[in-house]
C-alpha positions as CSV (number, residue, x, y, z in Angstrom):
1,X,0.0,0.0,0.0
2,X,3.0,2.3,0.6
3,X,4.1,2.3,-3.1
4,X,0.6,2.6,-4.3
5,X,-0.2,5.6,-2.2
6,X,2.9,7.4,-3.1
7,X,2.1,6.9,-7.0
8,X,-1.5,8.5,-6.3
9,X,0.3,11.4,-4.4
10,X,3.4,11.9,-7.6
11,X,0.7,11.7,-10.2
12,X,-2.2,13.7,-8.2
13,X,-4.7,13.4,-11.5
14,X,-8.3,14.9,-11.0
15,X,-9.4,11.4,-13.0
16,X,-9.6,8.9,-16.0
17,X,-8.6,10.6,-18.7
18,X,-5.9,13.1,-17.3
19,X,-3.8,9.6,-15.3
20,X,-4.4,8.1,-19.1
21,X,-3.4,11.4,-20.9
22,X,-0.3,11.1,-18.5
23,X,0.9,7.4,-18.8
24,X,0.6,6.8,-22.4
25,X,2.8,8.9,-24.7
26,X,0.8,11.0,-27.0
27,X,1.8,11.5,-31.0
28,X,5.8,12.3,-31.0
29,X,6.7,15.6,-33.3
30,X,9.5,14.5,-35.7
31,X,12.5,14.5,-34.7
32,X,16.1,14.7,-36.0
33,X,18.2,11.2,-35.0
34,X,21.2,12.6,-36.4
35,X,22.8,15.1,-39.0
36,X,25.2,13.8,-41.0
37,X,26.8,14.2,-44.4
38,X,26.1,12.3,-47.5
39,X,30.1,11.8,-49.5
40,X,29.1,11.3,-53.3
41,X,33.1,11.4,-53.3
42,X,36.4,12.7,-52.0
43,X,35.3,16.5,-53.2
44,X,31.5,16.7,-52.9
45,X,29.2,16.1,-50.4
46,X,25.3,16.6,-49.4
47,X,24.4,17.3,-45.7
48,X,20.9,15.4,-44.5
49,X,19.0,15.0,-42.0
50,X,18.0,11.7,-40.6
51,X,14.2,10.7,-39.4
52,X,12.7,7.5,-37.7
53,X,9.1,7.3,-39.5
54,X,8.8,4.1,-36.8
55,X,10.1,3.4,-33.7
56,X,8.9,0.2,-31.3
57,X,7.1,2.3,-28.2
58,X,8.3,0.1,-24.9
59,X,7.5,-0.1,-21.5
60,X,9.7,2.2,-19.3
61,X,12.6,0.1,-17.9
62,X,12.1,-1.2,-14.6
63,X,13.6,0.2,-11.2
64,X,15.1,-1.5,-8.3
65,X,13.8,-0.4,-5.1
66,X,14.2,-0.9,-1.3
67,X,11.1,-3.1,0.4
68,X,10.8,-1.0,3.4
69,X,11.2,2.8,1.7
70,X,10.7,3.0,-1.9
71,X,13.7,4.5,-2.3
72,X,16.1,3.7,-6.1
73,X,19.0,1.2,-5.4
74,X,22.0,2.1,-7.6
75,X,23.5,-0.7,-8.7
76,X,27.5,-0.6,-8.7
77,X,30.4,-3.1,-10.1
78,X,33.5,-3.2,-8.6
79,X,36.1,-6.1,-10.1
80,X,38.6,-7.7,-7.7
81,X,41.2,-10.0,-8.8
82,X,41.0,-13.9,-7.7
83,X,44.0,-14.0,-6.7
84,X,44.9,-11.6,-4.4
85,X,41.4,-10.1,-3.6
86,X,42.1,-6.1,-4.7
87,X,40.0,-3.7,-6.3
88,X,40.9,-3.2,-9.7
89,X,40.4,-0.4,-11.7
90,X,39.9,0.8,-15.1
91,X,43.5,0.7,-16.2
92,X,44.3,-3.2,-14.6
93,X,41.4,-4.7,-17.0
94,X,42.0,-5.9,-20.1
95,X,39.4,-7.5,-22.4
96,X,39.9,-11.0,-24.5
97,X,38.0,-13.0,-26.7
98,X,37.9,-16.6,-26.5
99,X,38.8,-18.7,-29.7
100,X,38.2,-22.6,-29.9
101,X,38.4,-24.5,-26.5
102,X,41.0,-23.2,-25.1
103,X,43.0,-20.2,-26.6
104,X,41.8,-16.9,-25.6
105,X,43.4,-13.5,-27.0
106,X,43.3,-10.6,-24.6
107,X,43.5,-7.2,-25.9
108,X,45.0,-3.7,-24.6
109,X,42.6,-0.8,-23.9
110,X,43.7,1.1,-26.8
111,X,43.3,-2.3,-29.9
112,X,39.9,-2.0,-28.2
113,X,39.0,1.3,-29.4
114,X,40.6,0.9,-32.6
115,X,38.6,-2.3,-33.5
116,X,35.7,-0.2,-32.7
117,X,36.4,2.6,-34.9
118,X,35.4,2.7,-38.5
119,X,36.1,5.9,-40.0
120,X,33.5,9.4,-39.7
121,X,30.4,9.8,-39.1
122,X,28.3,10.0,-42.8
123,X,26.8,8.1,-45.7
124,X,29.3,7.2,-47.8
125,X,28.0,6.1,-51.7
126,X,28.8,3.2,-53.1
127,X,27.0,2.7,-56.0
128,X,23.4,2.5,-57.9
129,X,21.2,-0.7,-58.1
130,X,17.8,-0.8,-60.1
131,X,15.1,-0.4,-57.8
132,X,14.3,-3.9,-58.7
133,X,17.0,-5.6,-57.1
134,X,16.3,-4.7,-53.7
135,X,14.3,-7.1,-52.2
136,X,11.7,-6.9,-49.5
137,X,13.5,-9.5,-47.4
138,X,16.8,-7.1,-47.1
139,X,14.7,-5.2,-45.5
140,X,16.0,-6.3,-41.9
141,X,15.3,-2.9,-39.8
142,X,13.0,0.0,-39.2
143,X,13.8,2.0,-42.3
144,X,15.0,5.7,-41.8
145,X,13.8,9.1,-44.3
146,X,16.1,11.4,-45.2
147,X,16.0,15.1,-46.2
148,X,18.3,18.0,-47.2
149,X,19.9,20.1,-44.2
150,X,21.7,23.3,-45.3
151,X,23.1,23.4,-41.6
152,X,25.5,20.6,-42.2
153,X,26.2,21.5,-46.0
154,X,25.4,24.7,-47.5
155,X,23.9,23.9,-51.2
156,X,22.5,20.6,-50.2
157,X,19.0,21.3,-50.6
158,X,19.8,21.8,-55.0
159,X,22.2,18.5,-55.1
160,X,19.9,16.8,-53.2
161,X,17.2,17.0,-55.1
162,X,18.7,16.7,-58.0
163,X,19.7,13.2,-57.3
164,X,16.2,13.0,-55.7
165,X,14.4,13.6,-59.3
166,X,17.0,11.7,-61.3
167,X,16.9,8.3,-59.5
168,X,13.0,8.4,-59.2
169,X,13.1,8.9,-62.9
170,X,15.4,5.5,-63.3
171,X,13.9,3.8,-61.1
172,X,17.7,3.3,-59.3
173,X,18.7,3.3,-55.6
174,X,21.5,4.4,-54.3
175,X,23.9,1.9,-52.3
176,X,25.6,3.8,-49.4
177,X,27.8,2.5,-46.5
178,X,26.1,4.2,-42.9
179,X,28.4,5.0,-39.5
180,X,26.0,6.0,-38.0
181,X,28.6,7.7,-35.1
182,X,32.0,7.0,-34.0
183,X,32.6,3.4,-32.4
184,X,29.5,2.2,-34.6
185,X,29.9,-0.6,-36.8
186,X,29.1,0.2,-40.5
187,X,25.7,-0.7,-42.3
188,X,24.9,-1.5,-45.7
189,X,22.2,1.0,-46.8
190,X,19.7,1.6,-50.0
191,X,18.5,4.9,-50.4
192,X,14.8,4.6,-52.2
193,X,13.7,8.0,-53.7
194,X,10.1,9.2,-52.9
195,X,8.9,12.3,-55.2
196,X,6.9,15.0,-52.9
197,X,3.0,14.3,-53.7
198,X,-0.2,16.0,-52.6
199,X,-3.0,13.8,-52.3
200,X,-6.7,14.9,-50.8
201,X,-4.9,17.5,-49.4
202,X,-2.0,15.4,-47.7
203,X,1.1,16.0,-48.6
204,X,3.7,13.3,-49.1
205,X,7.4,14.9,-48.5
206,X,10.3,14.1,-51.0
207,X,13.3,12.1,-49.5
208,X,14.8,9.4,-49.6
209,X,13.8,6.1,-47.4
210,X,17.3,4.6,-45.5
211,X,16.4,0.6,-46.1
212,X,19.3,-1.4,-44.0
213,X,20.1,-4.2,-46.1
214,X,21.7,-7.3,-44.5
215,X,25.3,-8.3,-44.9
216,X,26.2,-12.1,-46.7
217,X,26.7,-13.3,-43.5
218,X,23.8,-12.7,-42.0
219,X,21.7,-14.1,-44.8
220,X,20.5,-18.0,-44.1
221,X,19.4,-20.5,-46.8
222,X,16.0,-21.9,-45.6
223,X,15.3,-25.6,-46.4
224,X,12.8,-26.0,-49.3
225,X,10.8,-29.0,-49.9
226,X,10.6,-29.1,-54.3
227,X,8.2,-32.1,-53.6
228,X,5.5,-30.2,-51.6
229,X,2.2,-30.8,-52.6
230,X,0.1,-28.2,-54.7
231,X,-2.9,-26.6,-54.7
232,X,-5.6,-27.5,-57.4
233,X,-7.7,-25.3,-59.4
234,X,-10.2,-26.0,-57.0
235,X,-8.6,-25.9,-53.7
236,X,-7.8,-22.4,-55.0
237,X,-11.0,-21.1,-55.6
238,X,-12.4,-22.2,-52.8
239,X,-10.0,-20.1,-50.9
240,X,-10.8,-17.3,-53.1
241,X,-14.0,-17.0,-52.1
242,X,-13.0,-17.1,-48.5
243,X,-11.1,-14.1,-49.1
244,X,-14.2,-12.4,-50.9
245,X,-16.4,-12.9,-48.2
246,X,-14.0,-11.7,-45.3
247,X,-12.9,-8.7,-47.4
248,X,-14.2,-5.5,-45.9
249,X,-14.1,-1.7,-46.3
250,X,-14.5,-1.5,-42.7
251,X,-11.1,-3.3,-41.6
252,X,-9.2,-1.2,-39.6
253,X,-5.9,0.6,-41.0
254,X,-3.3,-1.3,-40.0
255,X,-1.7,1.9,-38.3
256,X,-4.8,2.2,-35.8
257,X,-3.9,-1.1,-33.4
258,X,-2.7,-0.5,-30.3
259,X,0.2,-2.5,-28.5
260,X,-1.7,-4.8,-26.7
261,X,1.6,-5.7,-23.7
262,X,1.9,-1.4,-23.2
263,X,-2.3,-1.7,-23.1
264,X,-2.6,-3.7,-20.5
265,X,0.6,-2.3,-18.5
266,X,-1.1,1.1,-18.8
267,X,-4.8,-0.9,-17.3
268,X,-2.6,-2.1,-14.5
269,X,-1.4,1.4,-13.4
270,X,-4.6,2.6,-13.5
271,X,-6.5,-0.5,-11.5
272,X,-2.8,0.1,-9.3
273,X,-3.9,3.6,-8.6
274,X,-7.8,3.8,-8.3
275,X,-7.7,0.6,-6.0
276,X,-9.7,-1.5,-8.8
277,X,-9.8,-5.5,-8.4
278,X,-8.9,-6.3,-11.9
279,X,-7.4,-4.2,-15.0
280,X,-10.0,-5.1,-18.5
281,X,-7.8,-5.1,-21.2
282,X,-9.2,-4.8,-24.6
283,X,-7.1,-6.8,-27.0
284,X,-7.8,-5.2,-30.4
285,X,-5.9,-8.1,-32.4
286,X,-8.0,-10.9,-31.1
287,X,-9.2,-13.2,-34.0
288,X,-13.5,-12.5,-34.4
289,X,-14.0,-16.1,-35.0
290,X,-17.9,-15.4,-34.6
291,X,-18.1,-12.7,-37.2
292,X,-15.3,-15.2,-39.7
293,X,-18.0,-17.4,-39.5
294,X,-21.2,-15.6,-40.0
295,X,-19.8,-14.1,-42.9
296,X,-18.2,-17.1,-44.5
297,X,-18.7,-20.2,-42.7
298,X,-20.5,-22.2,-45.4
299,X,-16.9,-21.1,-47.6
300,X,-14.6,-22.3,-44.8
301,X,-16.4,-25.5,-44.2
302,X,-16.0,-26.5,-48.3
303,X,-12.2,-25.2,-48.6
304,X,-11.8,-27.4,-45.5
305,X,-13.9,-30.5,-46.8
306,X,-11.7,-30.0,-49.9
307,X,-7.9,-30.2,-47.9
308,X,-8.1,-32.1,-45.2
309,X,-9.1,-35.2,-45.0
310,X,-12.1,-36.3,-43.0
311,X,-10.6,-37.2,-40.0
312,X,-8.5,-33.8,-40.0
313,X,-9.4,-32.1,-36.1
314,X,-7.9,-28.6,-35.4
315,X,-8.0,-28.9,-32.1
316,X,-5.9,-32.0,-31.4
317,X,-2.6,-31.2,-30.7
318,X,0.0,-32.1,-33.3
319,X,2.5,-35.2,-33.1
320,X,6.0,-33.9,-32.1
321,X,8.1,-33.6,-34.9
322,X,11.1,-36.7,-35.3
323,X,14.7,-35.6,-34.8
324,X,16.2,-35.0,-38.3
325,X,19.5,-37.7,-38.4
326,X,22.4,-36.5,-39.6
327,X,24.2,-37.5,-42.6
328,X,27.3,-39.7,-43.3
329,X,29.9,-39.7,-45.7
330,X,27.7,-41.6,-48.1
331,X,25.0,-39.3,-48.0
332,X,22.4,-41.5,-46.0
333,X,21.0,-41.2,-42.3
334,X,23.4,-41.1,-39.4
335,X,25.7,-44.6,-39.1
336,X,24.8,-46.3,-36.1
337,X,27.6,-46.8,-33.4
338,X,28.6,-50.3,-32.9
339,X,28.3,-51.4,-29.5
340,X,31.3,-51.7,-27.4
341,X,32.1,-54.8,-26.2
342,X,32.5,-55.5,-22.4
343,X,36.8,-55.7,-20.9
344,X,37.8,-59.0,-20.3
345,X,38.6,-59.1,-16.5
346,X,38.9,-62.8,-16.2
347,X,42.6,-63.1,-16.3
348,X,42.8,-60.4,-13.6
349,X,44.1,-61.5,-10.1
350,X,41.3,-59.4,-8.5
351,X,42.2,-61.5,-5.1
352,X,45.8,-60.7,-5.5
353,X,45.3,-57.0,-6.2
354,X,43.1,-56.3,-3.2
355,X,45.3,-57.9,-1.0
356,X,48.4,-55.7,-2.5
357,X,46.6,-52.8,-2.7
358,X,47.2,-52.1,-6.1
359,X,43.5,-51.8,-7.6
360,X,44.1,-48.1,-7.9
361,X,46.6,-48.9,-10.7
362,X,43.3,-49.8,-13.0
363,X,41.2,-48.2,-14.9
364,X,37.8,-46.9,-13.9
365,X,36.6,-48.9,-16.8
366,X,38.1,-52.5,-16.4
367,X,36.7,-51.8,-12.2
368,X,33.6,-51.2,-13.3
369,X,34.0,-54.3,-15.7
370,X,34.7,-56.2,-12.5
371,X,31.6,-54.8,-10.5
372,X,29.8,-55.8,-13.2
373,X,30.9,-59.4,-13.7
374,X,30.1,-60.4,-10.1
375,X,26.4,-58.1,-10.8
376,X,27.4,-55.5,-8.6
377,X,26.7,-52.0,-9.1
378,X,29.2,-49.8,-11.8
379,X,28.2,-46.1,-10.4
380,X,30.3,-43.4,-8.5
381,X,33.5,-42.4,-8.1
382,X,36.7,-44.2,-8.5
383,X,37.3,-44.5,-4.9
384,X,33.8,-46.0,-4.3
385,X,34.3,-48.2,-6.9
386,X,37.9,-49.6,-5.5
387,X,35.8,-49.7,-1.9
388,X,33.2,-51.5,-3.6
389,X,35.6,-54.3,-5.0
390,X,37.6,-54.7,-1.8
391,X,34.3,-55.4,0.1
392,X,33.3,-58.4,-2.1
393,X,36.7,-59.5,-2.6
394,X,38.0,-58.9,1.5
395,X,42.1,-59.8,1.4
């Protein structure tokens, strides 16, 4: 009760719609992520202005505080050495990176901050692509927009646009490399040219949208099965006609859902403030499976009757996929490994040895091959075992 009446005292709202107006962000102005310049070579260069048209809305980070008082714990980390148990600073540490099993290479301060550093800040060009060729898949980020800033360049707003007008009309994109700031890694960049448009009275600004395109390493060849079964004509109009009945004009944009984890983080404050039982969370990306089937039920039960077979229930649950065996030289499943045969103990003086003391001169595997020729248990340690031995065999 302590924390929840000192959040009712900070935020002091008169009701509903002022705590709401409060806790959930409203409609961010632009804003500038960074000002860089645009090097279309070693003489010339265009100054822009970088925007985020998207960026993921998130939960504010979560606070550490004390039970009894509320009050922020700062968290601080303070390395000792193993050894001799001193504090170390900044200067004593050294970073390393581990390679194989065993051999790790450790790295002064200063290799550190050159392997970090890959040149200045800008866009640097590269080349030109037909539009074509970029594929939506590359398209592994939020993309950024870009527009002409005379505060970086003077002049940039003519050269800009120029390239602008000239790309749109050839349907090219430009291929840049981004550092974004010092100590960031460089990204691979396509610059897409939108032409300024006014539409119903909405205008569409010129730029160019940043689209991060993803290195060869990062690109992963998915399995394909070539012997997949295909649709028929008629498995295909059934579906069609499933989509015909389900469009609507009335389908919201899909710019008006909410986040449904920050709505119901935001129904919890509230029920946390106003002393309410239980938060109601609307989840506005819930399937209507009532209104799907009013409007096209007889269409889903034929496109269904057509694919699956008759037994075919969607609510069992499906058989766990089998284990995929690896292949051999040859090309077919996984060789199996043949099974090892069990030591021959029989020519050991097992009597002998326990009296002499010497059973510690085996190996854990021919004891346990003794323990298990007289059916005695093979588990633990090599000193059980030996103990084990010497009790069945006493000298």
């Amino acid at each position: 009760m302590l924390f929840r009446t000192r959040l009712r005292q900070q935020l002091s709202v008169p009701g509903l719609d002022a705590l709401v107006s409060r806790v959930k962000a409203g409609v961010k102005t632009p804003r500038t992520l960074m000002k860089i310049p645009l090097y279309m070579d070693d003489t010339s260069a265009i100054g822009v202005k970088v925007y985020s048209g998207a960026v993921e809305k998130t939960k504010p980070a979560s606070v550490n505080i004390t039970r009894e008082h509320n009050q922020k714990v700062d968290t601080v980390t303070t390395h000792y050495c193993p050894k001799t148990d001193v504090q170390l600073t900044g200067k004593e540490l050294k970073r390393s990176a581990k390679f194989g099993k065993q051999t790790a290479v450790v790295f002064e301060q200063k290799e550190v901050a050159e392997m970090k550093t890959f040149g200045k800040p800008g866009l640097y060009l590269m080349g030109f692509k037909p539009k074509a060729r970029l594929k939506l898949q590359y398209n592994v980020k939020n993309s950024k927009f870009l527009r002409p800033d005379e505060t970086v360049i003077e002049g940039s707003s003519a050269l800009f646009n120029a390239l602008l007008a000239r790309l749109a009309a050839r349907e090219q994109v430009a291929i840049c490399r981004l550092v974004a700031r010092y100590n960031s890694p460089p990204d691979f960049v396509g610059l897409i040219p939108q032409i300024e448009k006014v539409v119903d009275g909405v205008t569409t600004p010129g730029g160019f949208h940043m689209v991060y395109i993803p290195y060869a390493d990062d690109m992963r060849k998915l399995p394909y099965d070539s012997e997949a079964p295909k649709a028929s004509g008629e498995q295909i109009g059934a579906m069609k006609d499933i989509i015909r009945k389900l469009a609507s004009e009335k389908f919201p944009a899909l710019d008006k859902y909410e986040n449904y984890s920050l709505a119901k983080f935001h129904k919890y404050i509230e029920a946390m403030v106003f002393n309410r039982d239980e938060a109601v969370v609307t989840d506005t990306m819930e399937m209507d499976t009532a209104g799907m089937e009013q409007k096209a039920g007889p269409e889903i039960a034929a496109f269904t009757e057509l694919v699956y077979p008759p037994e075919y229930d969607p609510s069992a649950k499906p058989k766990p996929a089998s284990k995929r065996k690896a292949k051999d030289d040859s090309g077919g499943g996984a060789a199996k490994k043949p099974k090892k045969e069990p030591l021959d103990v029989s020519g050991l003086d097992v009597k002998g040895m326990v009296a002499a003391g010497t059973l510690k001169k085996l190996k854990v595997t021919e004891i346990r091959a003794i323990l298990s020729s007289i059916g005695q248990p093979t588990t633990g340690k090599k000193a059980d075992l030996i103990e084990r031995v010497e009790s069945t065999f006493p000298a």
